[in-house]
C-alpha positions in Angstrom: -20.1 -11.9 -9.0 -20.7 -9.3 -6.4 -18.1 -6.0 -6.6 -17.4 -4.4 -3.2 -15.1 -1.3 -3.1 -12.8 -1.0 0.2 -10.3 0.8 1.8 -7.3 -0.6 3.5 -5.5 1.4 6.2 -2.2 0.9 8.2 -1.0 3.8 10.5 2.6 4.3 12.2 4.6 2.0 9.3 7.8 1.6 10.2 11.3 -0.4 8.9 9.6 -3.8 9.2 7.4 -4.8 6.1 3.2 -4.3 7.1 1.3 -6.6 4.9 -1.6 -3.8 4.0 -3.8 -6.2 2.5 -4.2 -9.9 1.3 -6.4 -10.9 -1.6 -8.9 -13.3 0.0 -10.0 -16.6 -1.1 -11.7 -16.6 -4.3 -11.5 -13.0 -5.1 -9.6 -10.9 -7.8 -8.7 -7.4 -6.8 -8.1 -4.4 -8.6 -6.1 -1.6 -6.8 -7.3 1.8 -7.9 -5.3 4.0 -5.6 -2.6 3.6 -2.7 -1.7 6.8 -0.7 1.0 6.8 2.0 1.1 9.9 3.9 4.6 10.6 5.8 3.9 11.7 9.4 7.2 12.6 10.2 9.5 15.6 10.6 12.0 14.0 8.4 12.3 13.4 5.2 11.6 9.3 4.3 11.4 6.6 1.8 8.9 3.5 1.2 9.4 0.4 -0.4 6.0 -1.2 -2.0 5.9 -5.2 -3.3 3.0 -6.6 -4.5 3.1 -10.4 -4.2 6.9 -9.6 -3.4 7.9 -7.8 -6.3 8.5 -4.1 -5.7 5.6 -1.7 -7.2 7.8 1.1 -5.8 11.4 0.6 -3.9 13.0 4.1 -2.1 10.1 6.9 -3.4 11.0 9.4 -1.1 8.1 11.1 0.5 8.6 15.1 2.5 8.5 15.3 5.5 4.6 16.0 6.3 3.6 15.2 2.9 1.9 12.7 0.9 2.4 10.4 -2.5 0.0 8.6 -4.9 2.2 5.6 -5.1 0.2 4.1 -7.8 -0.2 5.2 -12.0 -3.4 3.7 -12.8 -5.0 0.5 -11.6 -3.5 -3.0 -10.8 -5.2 -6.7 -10.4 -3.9 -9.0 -7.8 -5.6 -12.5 -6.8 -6.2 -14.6 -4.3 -3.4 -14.8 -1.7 -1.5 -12.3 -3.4 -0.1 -9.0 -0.8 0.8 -5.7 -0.6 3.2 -5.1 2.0 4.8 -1.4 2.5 8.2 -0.3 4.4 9.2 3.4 5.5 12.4 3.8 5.7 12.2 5.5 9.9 10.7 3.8 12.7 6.8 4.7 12.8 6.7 7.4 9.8 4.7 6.7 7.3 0.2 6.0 7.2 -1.0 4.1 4.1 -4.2 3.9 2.8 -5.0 1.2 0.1 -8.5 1.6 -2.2 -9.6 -1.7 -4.0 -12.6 -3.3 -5.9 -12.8 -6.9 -5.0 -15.2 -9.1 -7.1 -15.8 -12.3 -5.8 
């Protein structure tokens, strides 16, 4: 069972859900962080599911400011998402570390 560790980026998340990353076929994940960074001048908030129930709903983020939008680590498998919403158009960068064993 090979282990590969990967990031997962999005940039310019806006108010319609990005699906960051998909577990593929025949893999288990386990997420060990998720950053999203808010690249706006105004204060926003982001919404988080993981196979579509909410890991975080409304964490507001500072304007030009970062949060650590996960406490420890989380397994996901195959086919299973993690989608993320900013609350403004175009606000919010996301970057998603996981080990995948296949």
């Amino acid at each position: 069972m090979p282990n590969v560790l990967t990031n997962y980026t999005s940039a310019n998340i806006g108010t319609s859900p990005v699906t960051l990353y998909t577990v593929p076929a025949s893999t288990t994940g386990t997420i060990v962080g998720l950053q999203a960074a808010n690249t706006s001048a105004s204060q926003v908030s982001v919404d988080v599911q993981v196979a579509g129930v909410y890991l975080v709903k409304g964490a507001p983020i500072p304007a030009n400011s970062a949060l650590s939008l996960l406490d420890g680590k989380l397994v996901v498998k195959t086919t299973e998402t993690v989608v993320v919403t900013s609350s403004a158009a175009t606000s919010v960068d996301a970057i998603l570390s996981v080990l995948e064993q296949s």
